[in-house]
KOLGU-311619 format. One line per 8 residues: number of its first residue (from 0); their letters; for each residue x negated, y, z negated of C-alpha. Coordinates in Angstrom, 2 decimals. Each point is the difference from the previous one (the first is absolute). Example, Ala and Ser with C-alpha at 12.3 -4.5 7.8 and 13.67 -1.06 7.14 Angstrom:
# KOLGU-311619
0) as) -12.30:-4.50:-7.80  -1.37:3.44:0.66
END
This chain:
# KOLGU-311619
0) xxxxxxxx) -60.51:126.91:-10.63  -1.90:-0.56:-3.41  -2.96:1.21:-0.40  -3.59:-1.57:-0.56  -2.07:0.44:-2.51  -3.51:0.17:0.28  -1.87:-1.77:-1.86  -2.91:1.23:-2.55
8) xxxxxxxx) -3.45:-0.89:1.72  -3.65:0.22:-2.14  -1.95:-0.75:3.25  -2.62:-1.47:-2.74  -0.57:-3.32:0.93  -3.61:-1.22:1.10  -1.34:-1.44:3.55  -1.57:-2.82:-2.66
16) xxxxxxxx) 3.54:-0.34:-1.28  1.49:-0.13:3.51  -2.78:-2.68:0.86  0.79:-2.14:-3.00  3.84:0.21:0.71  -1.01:-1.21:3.79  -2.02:-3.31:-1.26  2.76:-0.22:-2.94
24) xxxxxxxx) 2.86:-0.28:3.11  -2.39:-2.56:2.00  -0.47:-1.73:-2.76  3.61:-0.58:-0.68  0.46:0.06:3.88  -2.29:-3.52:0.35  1.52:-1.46:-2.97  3.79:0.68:1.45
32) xxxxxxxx) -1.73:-2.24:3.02  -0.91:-3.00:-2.47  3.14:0.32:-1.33  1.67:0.16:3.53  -2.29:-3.65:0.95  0.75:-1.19:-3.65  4.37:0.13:0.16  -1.02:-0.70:3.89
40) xxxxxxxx) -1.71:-3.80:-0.90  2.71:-0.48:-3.10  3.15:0.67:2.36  0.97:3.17:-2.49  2.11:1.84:3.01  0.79:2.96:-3.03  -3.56:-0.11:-1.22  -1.30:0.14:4.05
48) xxxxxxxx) 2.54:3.30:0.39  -0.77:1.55:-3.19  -3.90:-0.16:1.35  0.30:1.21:3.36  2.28:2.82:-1.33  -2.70:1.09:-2.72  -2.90:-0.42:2.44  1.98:2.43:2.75
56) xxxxxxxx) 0.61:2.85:-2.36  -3.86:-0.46:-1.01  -0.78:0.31:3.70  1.61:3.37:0.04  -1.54:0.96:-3.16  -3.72:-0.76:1.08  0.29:1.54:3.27  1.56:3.06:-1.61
64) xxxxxxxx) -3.42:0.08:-2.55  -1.86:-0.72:3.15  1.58:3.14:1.34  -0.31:2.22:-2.80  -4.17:-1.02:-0.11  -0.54:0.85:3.80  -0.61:-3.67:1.03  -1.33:0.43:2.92
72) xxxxxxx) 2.67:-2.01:2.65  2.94:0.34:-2.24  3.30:1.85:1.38  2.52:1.51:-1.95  1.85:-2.29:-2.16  3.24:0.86:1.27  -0.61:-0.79:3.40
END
């Protein structure tokens, strides 16, 4: 069995940073969406996939923000 390494953790980042990273990844989350309707009205089958797969992972990504700020209603991500 190998072993893990743990990795080197500063703990330094800011609830105003963790905010800004949340509206960064709903940002990007709404314009995956567009995207999504754009390849959607054009017939782009790679360009609809390639949109719904970006806008999952940002699904995960904002609930796991969501998580780490106490939202009030959010579970854990991994559920």
């Amino acid at each position: 069995m190998q072993s893990r390494t743990v990795p080197m953790r500063t703990y330094d980042r800011t609830w105003d940073e963790i905010e800004t990273m949340l509206s960064r990844a709903e940002a990007a989350e709404r314009m995956w969406i567009d995207s999504y309707l754009n390849s959607k009205n054009l017939q782009d089958i790679e360009g609809q996939k390639d949109a719904a797969r970006n806008k999952k992972a940002l699904e995960g990504v904002i609930k796991a923000l969501q998580w780490v700020l106490g939202e009030e209603g959010v579970e854990n991500p991994l559920h």
